[in-house]
Every structure is written in structure tokens, then in C-alpha cells.
C-alpha positions as CSV (number, residue, x, y, z in Angstrom):
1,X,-5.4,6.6,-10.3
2,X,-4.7,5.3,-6.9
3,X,-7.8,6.9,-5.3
4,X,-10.0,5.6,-8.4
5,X,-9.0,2.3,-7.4
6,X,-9.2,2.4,-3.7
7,X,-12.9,4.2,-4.3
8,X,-13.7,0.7,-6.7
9,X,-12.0,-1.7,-3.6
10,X,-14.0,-0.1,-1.0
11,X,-17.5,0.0,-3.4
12,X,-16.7,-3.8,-4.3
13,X,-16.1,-4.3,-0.9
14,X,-18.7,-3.2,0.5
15,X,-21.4,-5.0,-2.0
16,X,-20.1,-8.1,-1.6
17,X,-20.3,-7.7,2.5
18,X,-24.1,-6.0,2.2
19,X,-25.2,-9.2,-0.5
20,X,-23.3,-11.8,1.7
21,X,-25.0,-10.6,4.7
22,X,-28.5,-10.1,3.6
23,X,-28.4,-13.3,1.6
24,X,-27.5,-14.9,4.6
25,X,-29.9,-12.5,7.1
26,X,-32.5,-14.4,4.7
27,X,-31.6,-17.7,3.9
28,X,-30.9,-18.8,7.8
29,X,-33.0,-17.4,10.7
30,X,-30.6,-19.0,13.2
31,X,-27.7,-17.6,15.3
32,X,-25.0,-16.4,13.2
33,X,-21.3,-16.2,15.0
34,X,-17.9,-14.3,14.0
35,X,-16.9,-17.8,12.3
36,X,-19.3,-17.3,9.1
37,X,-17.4,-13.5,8.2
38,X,-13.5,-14.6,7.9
39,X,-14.6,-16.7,5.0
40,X,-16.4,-13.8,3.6
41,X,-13.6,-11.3,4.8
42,X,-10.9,-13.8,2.5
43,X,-13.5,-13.8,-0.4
44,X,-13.1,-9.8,-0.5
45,X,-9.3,-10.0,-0.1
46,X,-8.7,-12.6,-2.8
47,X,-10.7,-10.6,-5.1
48,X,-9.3,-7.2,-4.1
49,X,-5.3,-9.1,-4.7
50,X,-7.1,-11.2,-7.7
51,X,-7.6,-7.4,-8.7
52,X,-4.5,-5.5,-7.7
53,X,-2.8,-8.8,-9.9
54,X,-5.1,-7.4,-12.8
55,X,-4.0,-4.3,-13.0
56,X,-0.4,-5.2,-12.8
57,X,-0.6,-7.4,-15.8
58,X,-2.8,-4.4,-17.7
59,X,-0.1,-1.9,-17.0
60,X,2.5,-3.9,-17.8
61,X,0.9,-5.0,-21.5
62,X,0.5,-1.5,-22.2
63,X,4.6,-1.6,-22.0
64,X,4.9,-4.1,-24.3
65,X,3.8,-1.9,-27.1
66,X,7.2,0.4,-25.8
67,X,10.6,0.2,-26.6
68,X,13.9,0.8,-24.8
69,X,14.3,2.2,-21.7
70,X,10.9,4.3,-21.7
71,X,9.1,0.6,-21.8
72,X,11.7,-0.1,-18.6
73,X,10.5,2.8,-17.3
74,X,7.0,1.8,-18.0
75,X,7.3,-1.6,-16.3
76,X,9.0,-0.3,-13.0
77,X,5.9,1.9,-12.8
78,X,3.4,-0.8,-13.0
79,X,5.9,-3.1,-10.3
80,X,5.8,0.0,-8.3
81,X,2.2,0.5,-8.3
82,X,1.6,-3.6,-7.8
83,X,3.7,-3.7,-4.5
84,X,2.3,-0.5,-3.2
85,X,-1.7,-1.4,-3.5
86,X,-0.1,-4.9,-1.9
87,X,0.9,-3.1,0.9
88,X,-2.2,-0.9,0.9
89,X,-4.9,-3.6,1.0
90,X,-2.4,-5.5,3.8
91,X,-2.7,-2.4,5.7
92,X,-6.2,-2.0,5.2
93,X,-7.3,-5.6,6.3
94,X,-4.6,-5.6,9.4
95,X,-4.3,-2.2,10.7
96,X,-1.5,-1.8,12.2
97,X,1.7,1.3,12.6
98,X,3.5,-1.6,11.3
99,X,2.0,-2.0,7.9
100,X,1.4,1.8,7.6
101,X,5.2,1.9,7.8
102,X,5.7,-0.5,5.1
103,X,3.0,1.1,2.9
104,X,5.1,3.8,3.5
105,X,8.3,2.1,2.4
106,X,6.9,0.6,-0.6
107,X,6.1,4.3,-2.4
108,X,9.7,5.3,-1.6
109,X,11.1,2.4,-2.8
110,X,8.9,2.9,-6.0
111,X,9.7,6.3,-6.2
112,X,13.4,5.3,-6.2
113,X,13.5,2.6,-8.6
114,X,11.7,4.8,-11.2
115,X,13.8,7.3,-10.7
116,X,16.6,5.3,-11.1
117,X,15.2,3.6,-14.4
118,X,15.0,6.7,-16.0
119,X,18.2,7.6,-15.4
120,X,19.2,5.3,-18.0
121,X,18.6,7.6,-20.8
122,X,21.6,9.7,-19.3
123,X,25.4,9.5,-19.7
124,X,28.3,9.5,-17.9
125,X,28.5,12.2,-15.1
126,X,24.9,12.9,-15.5
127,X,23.9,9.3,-15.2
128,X,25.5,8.8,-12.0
129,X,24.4,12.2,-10.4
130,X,20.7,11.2,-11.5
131,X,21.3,8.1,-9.6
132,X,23.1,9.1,-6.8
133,X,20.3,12.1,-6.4
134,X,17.2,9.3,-6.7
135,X,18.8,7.2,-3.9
136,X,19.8,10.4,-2.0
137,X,15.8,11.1,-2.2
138,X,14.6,7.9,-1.1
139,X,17.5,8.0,2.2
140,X,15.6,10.6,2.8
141,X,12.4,9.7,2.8
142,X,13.1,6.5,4.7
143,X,14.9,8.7,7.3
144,X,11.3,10.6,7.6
145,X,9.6,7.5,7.6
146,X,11.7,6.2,10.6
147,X,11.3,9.0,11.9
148,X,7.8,9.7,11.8
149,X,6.8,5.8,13.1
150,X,9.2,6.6,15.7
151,X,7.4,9.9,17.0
152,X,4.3,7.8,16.7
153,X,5.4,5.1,18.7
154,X,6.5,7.2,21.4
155,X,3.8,9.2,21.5
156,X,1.7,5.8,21.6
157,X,3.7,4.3,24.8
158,X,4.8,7.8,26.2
159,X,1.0,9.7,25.7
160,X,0.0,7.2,28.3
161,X,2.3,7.0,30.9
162,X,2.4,11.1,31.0
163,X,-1.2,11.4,31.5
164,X,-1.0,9.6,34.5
165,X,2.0,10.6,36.0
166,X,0.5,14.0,34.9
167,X,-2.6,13.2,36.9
168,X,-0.9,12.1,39.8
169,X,0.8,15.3,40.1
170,X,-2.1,17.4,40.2
């Protein structure tokens, strides 16, 4: 579902750039600058979050029609989903390690609090080991996550300082 609607963002995206730029190729023969794309740039962002809000508010009415905790369930899903395309299309308009990290945050989060959610349905002992295991889970994964941004980091700041002490040496 994810890749269906990053594979409509990036087709939508890239229409409204090709019409915005040959409309204005052909409406104005003179010098364009960098200053005429931001505004188109925002136009494509506030449609792709004017989207992502879309899709948030479908998902969560098809929970309506639910009841008890599988419509909880449901609606921590479609949060889940929300705050991870958010963190997606921030990545993908300000690349950075930074934002990859938090996109990477967001799905274990998500992960986590649906996990968590349906735990509910359990009781007693099992309730709490269902919990304690979803949180155990998403430690985890934010352990790798640190870990991973970490290795990239160094690899980043250290890569270059080893090729040239590593070319010195030689």
C-alpha cells in the first residue's frame, strides 16, 4: 500500500513539475531563476500532505464502521501510517541522515503502538507479556536504528579523513 502511494506521489509529482515548467517554458521567453521553482516545489508538497491528510481521514472512516478494540486497532494503524508518509515526504523533500532516522523511528513507533493496541484483547499475564514483548521489539529496533545512523555517521566523517591519511601513507 505504501509503495502504491509513493508510486502516485512521485507520478503526481512529477506532472505537476513537467506542466508547471512547460507552461511556463511557453508562456514567458525570458530568464527564468531558482526563485519561480520553491513556489512550485510548496505546491507539490501541500498537495502530497493535502494527500497524505486524505488518506488518514479515509482509513480512519473505514474504523468507524468497527467496534471495540479491533476499531482501536484500526485507528492506530491509520495514525501509524499518517505519521510515517509525514516523515517520508519530509525526508524526501529535505534529504537528509537526519530525517531518514526519523522515518526510521516513526515505523517503529507504529509498529509498537499497534502492537500494543492489540494487546488489549488479552488478559492478565498475557496482556502484560504482549506488551512488555511489543515495547521489547521496538527497544530493539531503536537500538538498530541508533546504531545503524551511528555507523553511517562515522563512516561519513571517518571515510574521509582515512582516505587521506591513507594516501599520505602510501
Amino acid at each position: 500500500m505504501t509503495l502504491k502511494l509513493c508510486s502516485i506521489c512521485a507520478a503526481l509529482a512529477l506532472a505537476v513539475g513537467t506542466s508547471a515548467t512547460y507552461a511556463q517554458a511557453q508562456s514567458t521567453p525570458k530568464d527564468t531563476t531558482k526563485a519561480d521553482h520553491p513556489s512550485a516545489d510548496r505546491k507539490v508538497k501541500n498537495a502530497e500532505e493535502d494527500r497524505i491528510e486524505a488518506d488518514y481521514k479515509a482509513a480512519k472512516a473505514k474504523c468507524e464502521a468497527m467496534q471495540g478494540n479491533e476499531k482501536d486497532v484500526c485507528e492506530k494503524e491509520a495514525r501509524a501510517r499518517q505519521r510515517v508518509a509525514k516523515a517520508e515526504l519530509n525526508a524526501k523533500n529535505e534529504p537528509s541522515p537526519s530525517n531518514q532516522r526519523k522515518v526510521a523511528e516513526a515505523k517503529a513507533q507504529g509498529e509498537r503502538d499497534v502492537a500494543k493496541e492489540k494487546c488489549d484483547d488479552m488478559k492478565g499475564n498475557e496482556k502484560q507479556a504482549c506488551q512488555k514483548q511489543a515495547q521489547a521489539k521496538y527497544d530493539q529496533a531503536r537500538a538498530e536504528i541508533k546504531k545503524q545512523y551511528a555507523q553511517k555517521e562515522a563512516k561519513s566523517s571517518g571515510g574521509s579523513s582515512s582516505a587521506t591519511s591513507g594516501s599520505t601513507s602510501k
